[in-house]
C-alpha positions in Angstrom: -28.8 -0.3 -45.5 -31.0 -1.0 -42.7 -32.1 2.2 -40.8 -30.7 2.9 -37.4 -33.5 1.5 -34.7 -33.5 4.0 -31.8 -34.3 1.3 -29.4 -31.7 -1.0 -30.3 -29.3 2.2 -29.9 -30.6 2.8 -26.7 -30.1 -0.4 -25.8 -26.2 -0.3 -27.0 -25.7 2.7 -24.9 -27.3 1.0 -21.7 -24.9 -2.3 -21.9 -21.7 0.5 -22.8 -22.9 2.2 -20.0 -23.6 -0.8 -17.9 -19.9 -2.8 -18.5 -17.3 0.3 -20.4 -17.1 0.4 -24.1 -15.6 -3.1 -24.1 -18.0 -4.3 -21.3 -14.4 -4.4 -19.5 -14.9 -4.8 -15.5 -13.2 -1.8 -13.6 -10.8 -4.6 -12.3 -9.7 -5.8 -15.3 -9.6 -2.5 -16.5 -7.5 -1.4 -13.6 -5.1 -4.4 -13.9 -4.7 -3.5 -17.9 -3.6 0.0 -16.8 -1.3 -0.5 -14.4 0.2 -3.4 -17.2 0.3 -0.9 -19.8 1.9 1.8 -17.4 5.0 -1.1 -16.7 5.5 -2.0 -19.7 5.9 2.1 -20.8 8.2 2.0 -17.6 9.9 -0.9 -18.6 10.8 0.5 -21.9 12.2 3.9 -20.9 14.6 2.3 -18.1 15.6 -0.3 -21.1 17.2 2.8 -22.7 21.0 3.0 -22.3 20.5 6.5 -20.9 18.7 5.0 -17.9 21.4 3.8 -16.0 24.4 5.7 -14.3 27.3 3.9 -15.8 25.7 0.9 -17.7 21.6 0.1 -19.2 19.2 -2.1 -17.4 18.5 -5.4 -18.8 15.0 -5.8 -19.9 14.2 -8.1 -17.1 16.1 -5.3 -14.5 13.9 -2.4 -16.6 10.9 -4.9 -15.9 11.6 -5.6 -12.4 12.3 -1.5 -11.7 9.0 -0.3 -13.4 6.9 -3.3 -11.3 8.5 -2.1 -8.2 8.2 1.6 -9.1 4.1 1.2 -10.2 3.1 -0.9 -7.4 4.8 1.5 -4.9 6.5 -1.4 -3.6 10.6 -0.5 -3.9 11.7 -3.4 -4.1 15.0 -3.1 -6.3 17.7 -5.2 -8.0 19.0 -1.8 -9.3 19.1 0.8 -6.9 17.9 4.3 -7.8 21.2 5.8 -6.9 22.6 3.4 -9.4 20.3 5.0 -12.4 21.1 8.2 -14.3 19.0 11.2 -14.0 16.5 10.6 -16.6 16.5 7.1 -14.5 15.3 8.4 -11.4 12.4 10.7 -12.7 11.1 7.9 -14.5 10.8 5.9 -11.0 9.9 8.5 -9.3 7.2 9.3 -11.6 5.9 6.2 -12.1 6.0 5.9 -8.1 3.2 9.0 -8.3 1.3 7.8 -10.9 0.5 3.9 -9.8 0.4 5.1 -6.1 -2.1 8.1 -7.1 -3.6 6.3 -10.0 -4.7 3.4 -7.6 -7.0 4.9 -5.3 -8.3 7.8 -7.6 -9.1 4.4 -9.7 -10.7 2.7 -6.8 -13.2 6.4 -6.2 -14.0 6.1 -9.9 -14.6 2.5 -9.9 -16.8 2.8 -6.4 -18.7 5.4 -8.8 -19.0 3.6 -11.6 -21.0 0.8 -9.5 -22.9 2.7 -7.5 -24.7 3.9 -10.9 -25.2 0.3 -12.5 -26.1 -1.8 -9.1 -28.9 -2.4 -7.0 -29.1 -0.6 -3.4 -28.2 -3.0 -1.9 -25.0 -3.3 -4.0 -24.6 -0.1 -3.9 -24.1 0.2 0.2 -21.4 -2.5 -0.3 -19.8 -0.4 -2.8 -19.8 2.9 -0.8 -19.0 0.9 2.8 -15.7 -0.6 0.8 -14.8 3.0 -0.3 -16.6 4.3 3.7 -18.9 7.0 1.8 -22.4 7.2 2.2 -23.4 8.3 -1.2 -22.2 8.5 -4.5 -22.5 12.1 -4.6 -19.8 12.2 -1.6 -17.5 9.5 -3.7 -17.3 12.3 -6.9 -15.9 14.8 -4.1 -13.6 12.0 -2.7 -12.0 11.7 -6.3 -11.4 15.6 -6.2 -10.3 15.7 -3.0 -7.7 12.9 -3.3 -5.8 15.3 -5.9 -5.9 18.1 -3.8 -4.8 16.4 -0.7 -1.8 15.2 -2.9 -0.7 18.4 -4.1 -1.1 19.8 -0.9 0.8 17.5 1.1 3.4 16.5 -1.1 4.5 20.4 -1.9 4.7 20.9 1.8 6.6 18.2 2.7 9.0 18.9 -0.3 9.4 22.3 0.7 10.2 22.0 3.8 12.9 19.0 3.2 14.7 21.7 1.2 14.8 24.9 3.4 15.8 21.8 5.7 18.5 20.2 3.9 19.1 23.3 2.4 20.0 25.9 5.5 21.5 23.2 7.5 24.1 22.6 5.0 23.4 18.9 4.1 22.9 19.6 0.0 23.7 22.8 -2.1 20.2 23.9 -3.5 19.5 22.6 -6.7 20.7 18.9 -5.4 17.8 19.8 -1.8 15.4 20.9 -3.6 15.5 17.3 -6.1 16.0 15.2 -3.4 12.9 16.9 -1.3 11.3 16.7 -4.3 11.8 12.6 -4.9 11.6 11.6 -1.1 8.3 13.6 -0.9 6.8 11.6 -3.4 8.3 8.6 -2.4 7.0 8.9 1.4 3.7 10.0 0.4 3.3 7.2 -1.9 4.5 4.6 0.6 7.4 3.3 -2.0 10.3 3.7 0.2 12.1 5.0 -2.5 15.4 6.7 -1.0 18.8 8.8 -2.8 21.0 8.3 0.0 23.3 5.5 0.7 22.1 3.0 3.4 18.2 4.5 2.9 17.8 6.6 6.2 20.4 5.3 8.5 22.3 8.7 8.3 19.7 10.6 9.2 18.6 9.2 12.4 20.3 12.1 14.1 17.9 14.7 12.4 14.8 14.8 14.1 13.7 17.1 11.7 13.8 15.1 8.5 12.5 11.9 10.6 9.4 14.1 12.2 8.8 14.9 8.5 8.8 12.1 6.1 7.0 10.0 9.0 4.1 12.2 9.4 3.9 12.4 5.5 4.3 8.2 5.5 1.5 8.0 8.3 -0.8 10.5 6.0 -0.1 8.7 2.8 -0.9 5.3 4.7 -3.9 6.3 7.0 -6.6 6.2 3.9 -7.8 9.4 2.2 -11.2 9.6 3.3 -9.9 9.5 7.1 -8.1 12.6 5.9 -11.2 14.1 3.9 -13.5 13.3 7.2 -10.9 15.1 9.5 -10.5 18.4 7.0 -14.3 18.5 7.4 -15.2 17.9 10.7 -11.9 19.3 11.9 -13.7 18.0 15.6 -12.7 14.8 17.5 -15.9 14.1 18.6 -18.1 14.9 15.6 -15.7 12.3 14.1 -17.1 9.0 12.2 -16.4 6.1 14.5 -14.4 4.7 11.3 -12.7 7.7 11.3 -11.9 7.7 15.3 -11.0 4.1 15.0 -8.8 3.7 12.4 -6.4 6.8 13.6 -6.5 5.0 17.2 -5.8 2.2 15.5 -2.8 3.5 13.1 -1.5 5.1 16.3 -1.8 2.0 18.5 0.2 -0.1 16.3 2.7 2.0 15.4 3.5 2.5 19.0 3.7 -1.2 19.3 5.9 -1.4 16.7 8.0 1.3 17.7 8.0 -0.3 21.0 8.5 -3.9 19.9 11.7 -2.6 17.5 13.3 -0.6 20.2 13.7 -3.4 22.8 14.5 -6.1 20.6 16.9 -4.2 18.7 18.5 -2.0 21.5 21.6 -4.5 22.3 22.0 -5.4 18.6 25.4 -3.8 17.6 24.5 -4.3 14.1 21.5 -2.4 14.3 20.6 0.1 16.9 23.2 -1.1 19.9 25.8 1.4 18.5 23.6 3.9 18.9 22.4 6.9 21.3 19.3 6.7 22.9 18.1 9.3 21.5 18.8 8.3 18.2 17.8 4.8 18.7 14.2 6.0 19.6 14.0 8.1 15.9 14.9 4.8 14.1 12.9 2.4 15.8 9.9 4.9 15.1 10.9 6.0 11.6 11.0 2.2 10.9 7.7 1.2 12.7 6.1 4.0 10.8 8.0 2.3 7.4 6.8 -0.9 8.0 3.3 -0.1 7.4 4.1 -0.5 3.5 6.6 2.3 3.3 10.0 0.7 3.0 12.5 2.5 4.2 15.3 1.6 6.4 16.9 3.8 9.4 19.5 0.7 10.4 20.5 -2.6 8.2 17.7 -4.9 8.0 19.9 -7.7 6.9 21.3 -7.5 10.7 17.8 -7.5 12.7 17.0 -10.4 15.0 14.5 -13.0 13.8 12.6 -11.9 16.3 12.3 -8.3 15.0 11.8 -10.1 11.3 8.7 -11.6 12.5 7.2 -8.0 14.0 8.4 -6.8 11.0 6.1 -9.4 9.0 3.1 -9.2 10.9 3.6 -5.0 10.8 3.8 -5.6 6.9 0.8 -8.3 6.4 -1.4 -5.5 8.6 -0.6 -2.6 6.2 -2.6 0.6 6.4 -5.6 2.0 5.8 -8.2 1.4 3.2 -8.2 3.6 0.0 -4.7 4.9 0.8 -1.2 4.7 -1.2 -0.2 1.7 1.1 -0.8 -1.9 1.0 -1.5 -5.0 3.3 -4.9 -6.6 4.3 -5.4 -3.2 5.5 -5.7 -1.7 8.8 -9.7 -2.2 8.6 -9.5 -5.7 7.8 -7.5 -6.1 10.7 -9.6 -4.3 13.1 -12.9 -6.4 12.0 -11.2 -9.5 11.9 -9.8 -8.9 15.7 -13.4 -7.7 16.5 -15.2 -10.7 14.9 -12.7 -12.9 17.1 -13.4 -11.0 20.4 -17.4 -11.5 19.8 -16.8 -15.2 19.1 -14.6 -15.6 22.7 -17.0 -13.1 24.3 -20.4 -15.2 23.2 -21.7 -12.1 21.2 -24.2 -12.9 18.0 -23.1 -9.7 16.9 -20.0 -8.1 15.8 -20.0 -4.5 17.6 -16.9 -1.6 17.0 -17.1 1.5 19.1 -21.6 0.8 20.0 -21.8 -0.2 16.2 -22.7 -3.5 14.5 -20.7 -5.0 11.6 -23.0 -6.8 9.1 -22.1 -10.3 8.0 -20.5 -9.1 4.6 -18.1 -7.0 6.3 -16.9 -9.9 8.4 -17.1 -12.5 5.6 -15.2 -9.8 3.7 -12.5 -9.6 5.7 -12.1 -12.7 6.4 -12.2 -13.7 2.5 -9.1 -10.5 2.4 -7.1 -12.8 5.3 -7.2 -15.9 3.8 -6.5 -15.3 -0.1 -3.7 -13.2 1.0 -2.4 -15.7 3.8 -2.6 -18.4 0.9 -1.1 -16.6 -1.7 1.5 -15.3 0.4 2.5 -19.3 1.5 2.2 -20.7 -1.8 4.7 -17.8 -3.0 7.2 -19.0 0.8 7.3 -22.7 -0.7 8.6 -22.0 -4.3 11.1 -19.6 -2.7 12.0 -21.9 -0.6 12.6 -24.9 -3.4 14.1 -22.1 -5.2 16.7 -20.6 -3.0 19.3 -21.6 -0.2 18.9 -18.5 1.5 17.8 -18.7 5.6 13.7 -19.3 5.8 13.3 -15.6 7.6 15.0 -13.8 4.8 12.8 -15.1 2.4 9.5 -14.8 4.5 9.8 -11.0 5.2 11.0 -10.8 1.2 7.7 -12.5 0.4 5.2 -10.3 2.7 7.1 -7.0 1.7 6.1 -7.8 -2.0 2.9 -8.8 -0.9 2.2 -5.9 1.0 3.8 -4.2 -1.6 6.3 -2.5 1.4 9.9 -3.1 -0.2 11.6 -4.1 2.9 14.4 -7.0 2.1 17.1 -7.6 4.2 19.3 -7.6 1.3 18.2 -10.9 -1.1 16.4 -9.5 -3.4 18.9 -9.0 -6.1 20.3 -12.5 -4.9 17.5 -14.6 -6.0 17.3 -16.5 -9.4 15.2 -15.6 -11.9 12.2 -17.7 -11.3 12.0 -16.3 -7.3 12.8 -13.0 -9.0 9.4 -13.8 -11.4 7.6 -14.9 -8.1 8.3 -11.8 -6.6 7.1 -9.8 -9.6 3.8 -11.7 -9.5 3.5 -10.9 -5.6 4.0 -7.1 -5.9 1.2 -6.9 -9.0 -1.0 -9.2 -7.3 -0.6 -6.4 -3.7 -1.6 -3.3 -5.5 -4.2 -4.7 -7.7 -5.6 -7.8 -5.7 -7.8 -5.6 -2.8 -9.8 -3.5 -5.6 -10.1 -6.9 -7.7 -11.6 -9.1 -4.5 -13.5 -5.8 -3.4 -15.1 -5.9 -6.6 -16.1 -9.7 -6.9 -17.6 -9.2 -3.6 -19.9 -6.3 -4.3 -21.1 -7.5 -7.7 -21.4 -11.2 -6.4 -25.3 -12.5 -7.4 -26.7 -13.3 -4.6 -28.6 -17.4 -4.7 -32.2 -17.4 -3.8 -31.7 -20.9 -3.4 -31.6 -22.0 0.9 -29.9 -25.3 2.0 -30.9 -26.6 5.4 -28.2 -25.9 7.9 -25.8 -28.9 9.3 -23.8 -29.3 12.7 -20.1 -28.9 11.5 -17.1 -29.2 13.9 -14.5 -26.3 13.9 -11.9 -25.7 16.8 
């Protein structure tokens, strides 16, 4: 037997060190955790104790745990049709893949800014907005704090809500604060109640709630983390400023754009008060940042409303957060690169600071797999299905988005667009990190071609 060569040990370690213990990427690594995590899902709702009067089918166990890891909510079993046991499994699933995501994406910012070069390292920590790698460990602790924090208070507050006013005895408040705290925090859209929130767009109370805990679960933890520190507008990160002007700016539009389109529809907000048509149209802008849930019947809403609705969804929220999308910040550097373009500007400048190229070929790279994906997925529904082309759009961005906003077809479609669907909401919660990755660890060409006159436009 040969003896052990120190060297060649040290070596060993480095590569472990350098690619995992399987020289798995954190991508792949990712994606095989969140696989494993369904199919654990899959195989506790497949028990015939899962369902309220009758057990899932495998492929209805399968679809429930996809929806439920990837935060999405898309359901062809609703929760209220699932026993008990059913419903904590979802629910805890919802916690884990919406939590497990982006305390993966801290770790796996970490984990690169060890192995890379500086220069990959800036990309790293500009993906994740963190300066050093030091401030990415606190991120990772601060992410489970902000959780706990967050989703307790919002929980108890639902019950002494629900509770005092009468709404549920207490053991049945205290569970359903419990699930829809998790569920709003998480962006799943996850709801108990018949018709989602449609009955409770006379209780400012419980809208004022599960909004501002949507908005904090979509606006990107280290926006939260920068704003517990600073605790001063103007001492603020420009990021920081920009994407809560941002989040806020668009959810007024949407609130807006909701309101008046919807206001004479008798199937949706028409039959209602003014008051109460303002709480809906701005619990559902808020939920069509990658939330999910529905204050009036969806099925009913104009076409035009759909397409807001769509555009609302493809946007998402913000980076490093429990929602999906291109993400707010994708959004805003895309809109900036556009306005530098028409304005003659060689350089890309947000709030008196310059973008570098990789951000703006990063976004752009974010916008166009996901506008491609999300087409290619539109055709095969559409060869697939008989079922009216704005249905089927909004059912295709709210899986790729990973929202879970249908207007109703979801447990319509065949198999196959059922399949497609499955694909979409996996592809959503793990695609950004994945693409983020590629990006940062991408070897850059020494090799310089001369430049040619092309025509665009």
């Amino acid at each position: 037997m040969h003896a052990l060569d120190p060297r060649r040990s040290l070596d060993m370690y480095r590569r472990m060190r350098r690619g995992g213990s399987f020289g798995v990427s954190p991508p792949a690594l990712l994606a095989m955790g969140f696989l494993g995590l369904i199919i654990v899902g899959t195989l506790l709702l497949a028990l015939p104790f899962a369902g309220k009067v009758q057990s899932l089918s495998l492929f209805e166990a399968l679809f429930t745990a996809t929806a439920a890891v990837t935060v999405t909510g898309l359901a062809i079993i609703e929760p209220q049709q699932l026993s008990l046991f059913g419903q904590w499994v979802t629910i805890i699933l919802v916690q884990i893949g919406g939590l497990g995501f982006v305390t993966f994406a801290v770790v796996s910012a970490i984990t690169l800014g060890h192995r890379m070069s500086l220069r990959q390292q800036s990309l790293a920590q500009e993906a994740f907005n963190q300066t050093s790698t030091a401030r990415l460990r606190n991120t990772a602790v601060s992410v489970l704090r902000i959780t706990v924090v967050i989703e307790f208070s919002a929980m108890l507050l639902l019950f002494l809500w629900w509770w005092g006013s009468g709404r549920l005895n207490a053991p049945s408040a205290l569970y359903h604060a419990f699930f829809h705290a998790v569920a709003a925090f998480n962006n799943s859209g996850y709801a108990l109640f018949d018709g989602g929130l449609a009955s409770f767009v006379g209780d400012g109370i419980t809208i004022a709630i599960l909004s501002i805990v949507v908005i904090l679960g979509g606006i990107g933890f280290p926006v939260i983390v920068e704003v517990m520190r600073k605790k001063r507008w103007r001492t603020l990160p420009p990021y920081v400023r920009l994407m809560i002007l941002s989040a806020l700016l668009l959810n007024l539009i949407g609130f807006a754009g909701i309101w008046l389109l919807e206001a004479r529809n008798p199937g949706t907000l028409g039959a209602l008060e003014w008051a109460d048509q303002a709480r809906a149209a701005w619990m559902q802008s808020v939920s069509l940042r990658t939330a999910g849930f529905a204050t009036f019947s969806m099925e009913a809403m104009d076409d035009s409303t759909a397409l807001l609705a769509v555009v609302l969804m493809f946007i998402g929220g913000g980076s490093m957060s429990t929602a999906g999308g291109i993400k707010l910040g994708t959004f805003v550097v895309i809109m900036a690169a556009v306005f530098a373009y028409v304005a003659q500007r060689k350089e890309v400048v947000i709030m008196k600071r310059t973008l570098s190229p990789d951000t703006v070929q990063k976004a752009l790279a974010v916008v166009v797999v996901t506008t491609l994906t999300a087409v290619l997925a539109l055709l095969l529904l559409t060869i697939f299905e008989d079922i009216p082309f704005a249905a089927l759009m909004v059912e295709v961005i709210a899986a790729l988005s990973t929202t879970g906003v249908t207007q109703g077809v979801t447990a319509q479609l065949t198999t196959p667009s059922q399949c497609v669907i499955l694909a979409l909401m996996f592809m959503g919660r793990v695609g950004p990190l994945t693409l983020v990755y590629s990006l940062a660890t991408r070897a850059r060409s020494r090799i310089r071609y001369p430049e040619m006159d092309f025509q665009v436009g």
